[in-house]
N, C-alpha and C positions, 0 to 999 in steps of 0.2 A: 458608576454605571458598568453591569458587563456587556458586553457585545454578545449583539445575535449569533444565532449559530455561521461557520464561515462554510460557504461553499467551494471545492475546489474541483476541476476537473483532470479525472486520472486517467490515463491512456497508455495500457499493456503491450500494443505495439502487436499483436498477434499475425501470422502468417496465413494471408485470406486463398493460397490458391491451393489449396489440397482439391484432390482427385474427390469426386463424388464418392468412389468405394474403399475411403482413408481408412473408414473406420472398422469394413471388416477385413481388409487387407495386413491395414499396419497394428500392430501389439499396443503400442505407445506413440505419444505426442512427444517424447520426454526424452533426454539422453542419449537414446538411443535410434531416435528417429534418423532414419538415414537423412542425410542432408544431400543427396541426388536427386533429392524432391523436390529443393530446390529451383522455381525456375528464374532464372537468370533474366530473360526477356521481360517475363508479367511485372516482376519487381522492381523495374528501372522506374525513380520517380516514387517508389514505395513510401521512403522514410519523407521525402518533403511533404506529401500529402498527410502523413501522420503529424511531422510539425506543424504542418499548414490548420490542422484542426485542432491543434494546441493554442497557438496563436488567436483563431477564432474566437477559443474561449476567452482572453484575456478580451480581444477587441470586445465581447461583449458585456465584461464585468465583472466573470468569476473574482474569488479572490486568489484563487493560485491555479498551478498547474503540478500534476504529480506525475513524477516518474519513478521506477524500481529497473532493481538490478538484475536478469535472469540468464542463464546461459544454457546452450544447447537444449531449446525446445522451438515449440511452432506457438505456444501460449506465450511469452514476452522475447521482441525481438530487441533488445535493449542490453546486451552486454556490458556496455558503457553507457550509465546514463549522464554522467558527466557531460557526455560530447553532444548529447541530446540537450541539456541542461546549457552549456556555452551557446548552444544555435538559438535557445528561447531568449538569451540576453540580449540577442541583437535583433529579436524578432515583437518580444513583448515590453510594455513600460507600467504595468500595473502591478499584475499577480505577483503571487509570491511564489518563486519554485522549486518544492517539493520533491528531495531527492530521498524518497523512501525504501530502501536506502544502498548505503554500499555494503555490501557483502564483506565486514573486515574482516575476517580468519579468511577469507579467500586472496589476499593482499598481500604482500610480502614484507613490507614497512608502511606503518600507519601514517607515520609521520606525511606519506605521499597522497595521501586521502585531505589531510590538514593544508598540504599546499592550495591543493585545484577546489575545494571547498573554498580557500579565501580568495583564490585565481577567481572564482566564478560571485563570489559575494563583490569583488571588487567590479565584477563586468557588467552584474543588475545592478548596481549600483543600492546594495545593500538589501536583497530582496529572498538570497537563499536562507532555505529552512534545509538543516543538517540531518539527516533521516543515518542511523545505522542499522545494518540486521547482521544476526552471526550466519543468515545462511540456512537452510533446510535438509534434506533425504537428497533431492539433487543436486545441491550445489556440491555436497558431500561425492556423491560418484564422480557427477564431473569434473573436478579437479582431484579425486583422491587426498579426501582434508582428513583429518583424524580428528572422529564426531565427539570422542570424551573431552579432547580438549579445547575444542574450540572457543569455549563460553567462557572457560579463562582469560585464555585470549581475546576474547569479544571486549569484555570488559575493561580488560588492560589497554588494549586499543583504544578504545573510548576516554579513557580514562587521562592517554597520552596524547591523543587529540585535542583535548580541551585547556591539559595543559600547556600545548603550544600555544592556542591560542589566545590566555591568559597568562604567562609567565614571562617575565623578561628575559629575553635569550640573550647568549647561548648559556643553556643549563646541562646538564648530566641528567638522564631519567635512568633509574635503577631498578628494569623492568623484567621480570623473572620472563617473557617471552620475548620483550623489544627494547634489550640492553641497549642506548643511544649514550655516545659520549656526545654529542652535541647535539641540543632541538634548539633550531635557531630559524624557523621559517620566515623568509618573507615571499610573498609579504603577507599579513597580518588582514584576515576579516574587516571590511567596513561596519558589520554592526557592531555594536559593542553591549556586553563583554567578547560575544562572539555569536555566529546565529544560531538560532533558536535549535535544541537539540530533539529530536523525534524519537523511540524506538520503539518498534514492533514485537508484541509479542501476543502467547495465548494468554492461558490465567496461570503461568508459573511464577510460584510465590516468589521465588526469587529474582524473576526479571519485575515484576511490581515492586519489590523493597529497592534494589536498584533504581531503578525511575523514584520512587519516592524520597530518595534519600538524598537524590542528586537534582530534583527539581526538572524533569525531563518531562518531555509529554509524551502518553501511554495511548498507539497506536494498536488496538485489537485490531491482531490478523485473525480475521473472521472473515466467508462470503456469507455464510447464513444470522441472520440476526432475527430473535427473539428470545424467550426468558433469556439464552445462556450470557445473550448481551448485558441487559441490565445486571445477573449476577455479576457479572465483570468488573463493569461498571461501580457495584455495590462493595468488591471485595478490595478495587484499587481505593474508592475511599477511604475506609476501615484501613487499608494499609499506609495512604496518607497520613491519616488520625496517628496513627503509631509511631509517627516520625513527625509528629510535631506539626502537622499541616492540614489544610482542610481541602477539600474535592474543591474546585471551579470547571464549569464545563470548557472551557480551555486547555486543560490537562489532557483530554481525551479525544480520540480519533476513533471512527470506524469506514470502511470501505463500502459503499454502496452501488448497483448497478441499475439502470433505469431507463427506457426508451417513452417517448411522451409524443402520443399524437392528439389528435384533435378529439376524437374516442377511443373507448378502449377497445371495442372490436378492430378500427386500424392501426391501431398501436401493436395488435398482437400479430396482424396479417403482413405491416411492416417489417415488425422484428423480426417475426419468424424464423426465418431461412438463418439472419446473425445469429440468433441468442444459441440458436440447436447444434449450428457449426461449432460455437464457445462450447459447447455444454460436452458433447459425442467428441469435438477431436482436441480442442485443444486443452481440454479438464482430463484425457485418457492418459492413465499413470501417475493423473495428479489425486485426483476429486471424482475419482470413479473405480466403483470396486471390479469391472471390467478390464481388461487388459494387462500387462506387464505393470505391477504398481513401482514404482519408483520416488514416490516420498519415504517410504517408511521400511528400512529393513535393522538387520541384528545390531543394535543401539544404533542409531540411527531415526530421528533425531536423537540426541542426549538428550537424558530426560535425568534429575536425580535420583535415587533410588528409591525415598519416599515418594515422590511423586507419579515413578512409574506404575508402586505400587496398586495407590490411587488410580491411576489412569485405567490401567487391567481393570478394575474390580467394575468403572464403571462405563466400561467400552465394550459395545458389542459389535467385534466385526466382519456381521452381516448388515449391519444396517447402513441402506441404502445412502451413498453420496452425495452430493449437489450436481455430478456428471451424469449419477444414475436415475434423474429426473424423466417420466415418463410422460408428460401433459401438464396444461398451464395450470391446472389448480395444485397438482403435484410442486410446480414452482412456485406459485401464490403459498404453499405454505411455509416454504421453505424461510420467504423472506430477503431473498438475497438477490433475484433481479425482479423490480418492480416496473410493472408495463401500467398504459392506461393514457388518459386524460387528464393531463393537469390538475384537474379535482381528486380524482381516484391517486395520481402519484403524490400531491399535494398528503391526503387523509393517512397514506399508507407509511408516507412519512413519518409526517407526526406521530402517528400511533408507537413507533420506534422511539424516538427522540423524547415523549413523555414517558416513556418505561424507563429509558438510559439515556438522561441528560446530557449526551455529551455535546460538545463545540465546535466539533470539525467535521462535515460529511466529505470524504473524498472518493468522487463518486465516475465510476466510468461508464459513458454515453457510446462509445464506440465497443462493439464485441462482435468476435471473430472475423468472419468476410462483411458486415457490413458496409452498404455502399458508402462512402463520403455525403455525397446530399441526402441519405437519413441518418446518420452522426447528427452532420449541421443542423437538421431542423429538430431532432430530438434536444439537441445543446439551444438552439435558440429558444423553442416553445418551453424549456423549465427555466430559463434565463429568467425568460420574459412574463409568465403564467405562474411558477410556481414559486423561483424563489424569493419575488418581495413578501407572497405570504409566511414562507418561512421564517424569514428574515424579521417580520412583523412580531408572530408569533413567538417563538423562539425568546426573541428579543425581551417582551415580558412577560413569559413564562421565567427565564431565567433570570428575570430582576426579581419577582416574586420568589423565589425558591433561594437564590444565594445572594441578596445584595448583602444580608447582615456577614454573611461568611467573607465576603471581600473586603 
């Protein structure tokens, strides 16, 4: 039997008190946003209300909780999701939690990532899922990484991560960037072989054969999803196939965003005020062609040279972002945050999930300034409304489609 599709709740962590006139005053959300904006006062008790609505979700069933790694912006206040990640061990007894992921070319020795991963699989008592990213346009400024070679490094990282966690130590690793005379962690992962490995990426051919070759599960960093999902979707399994293995929708992640009320007209008069703050300040310099942009400058990300090719020939950039959203059918088309009634977020669902089979929605209820008691009742009413039909669905959809493949 495969399991239904898993639901997990993701939570960005965003910075709710900017100034009403953020957006024609400051250039960017990103890097460079002054941190005197800062206020000190409004934020005391910030981060337990963000745990507190982490925790929520397990009390109610999800199957995990997702955290990432971002530095110097007002869109993810999680530097360390680690520390975020030790608070949910002693906070939750179900989910699984989703550390999507650590930023390793930003780390100085891998081997330190390998520790507090098994630190923290040992404290859920065996519940962490291992998420890695190399990093993006900002991670790049903000610590001054060198974008060519990160992905070497990315990889080697990973590569010597896992082998601690499966090698009997102490061994020698003979790592063209993380030359180690001794990897001898303890202590050692409670799952075994070790927990489940995640990694993030777009459609670069090379992080897909990677993931396929190593058995890894392929997390599309995407906020908008249609066709380009499903090709993704279609080009990971074709790369599976080539490496000896077949697609299950378990292999595969996507990010979805969703506010659920009772209709969709106060679903849209609820969210409003959050989704626009996400969208205008804290998407500015990320996912908006307005402002000082700071994902993407001279190589930056690295990209290989075919592929940037590629990329140029089918990139055009004027077209509009996900930040440069003007009105909700402008967002309805987009695909990437779905409002509505349990029925309409239910429909709008699936219509994704039957194009791109995949098995993990990790899905963020909470955006921008939203208040905490409409998080909680958006996270309760899809708990409760939407996703046993998912769950239902899903469940033989994907027996019909891969039992033979499993």
């Amino acid at each position: 039997m495969i399991d239904p599709v898993q639901l997990y709740c993701w939570h960005f962590m965003s910075y709710p008190y900017l100034a009403p006139d953020f957006d024609e005053t400051q250039p960017t959300g990103w890097v460079t946003v002054p941190n005197s904006l800062w206020d000190k006062e409004r934020s005391k008790g910030l981060y337990q209300q963000y745990i507190d609505q982490l925790a929520y979700a397990d009390e109610l069933g999800f199957d995990g909780m997702v955290l990432n790694e971002h530095h110097q912006n007002i869109y993810g206040l999680m530097p360390s999701p680690n520390i975020i990640a030790a608070a949910l061990t002693q906070r939750s007894s179900h989910g699984k939690i989703v550390i999507l992921g650590n930023l390793l070319p930003l780390h100085a020795n891998p081997l330190r990532i390998a520790e507090e991963y098994a630190m923290l699989d040992n404290m859920s008592g065996g519940r962490i899922i291992a998420g890695f990213a190399p990093g993006s346009g900002p991670e790049t400024f903000n610590y001054d990484i060198d974008s060519a070679s990160s992905r070497d490094k990315f990889w080697e990282a990973v590569d010597l991560i896992q082998q601690a966690w499966t090698r009997d130590g102490p061994f020698a690793y003979e790592g063209q960037h993380f030359p180690l005379r001794y990897v001898n962690p303890w202590p050692q992962p409670e799952q075994s072989p070790h927990p489940p490995i995640w990694i993030p990426g777009a459609r670069s051919k090379d992080t897909l054969v990677q993931i396929a070759k190593n058995g890894y599960c392929y997390f599309l960093s995407s906020r908008s999803h249609g066709r380009g999902t499903a090709i993704a979707q279609e080009r990971f399994s074709r790369t599976l196939e080539e490496y000896g293995d077949r697609y299950l929708p378990k292999r595969m992640g996507i990010l979805m965003s969703t506010y659920v009320a009772e209709t969709d007209e106060r679903a849209q008069v609820e969210a409003q005020e959050g989704i626009w703050y996400f969208l205008k300040n804290c998407l500015k310099g990320h996912q908006r062609r307005v402002g000082r942009q700071l994902t993407f400058g001279p190589g930056v990300p690295y990209i290989p040279p075919g592929e940037f090719r590629t990329y140029l020939e089918n990139t055009d950039p004027t077209t509009p972002l996900l930040g440069d959203t003007q009105d909700w059918d402008d967002l309805d088309r987009s695909g990437s945050i779905i409002t509505g009634s349990p029925d309409t977020v239910y429909r709008k669902f699936m219509e994704i999930i039957e194009a791109a089979p995949v098995g993990h929605l990790l899905i963020q209820f909470h955006m921008g300034n939203m208040p905490d008691e409409l998080a909680r009742k958006s996270m309760r009413l899809f708990w409760t409304e939407v996703a046993p039909r998912l769950k239902e669905a899903t469940g033989r959809m994907f027996n019909e489609r891969f039992t033979a493949m499993a």
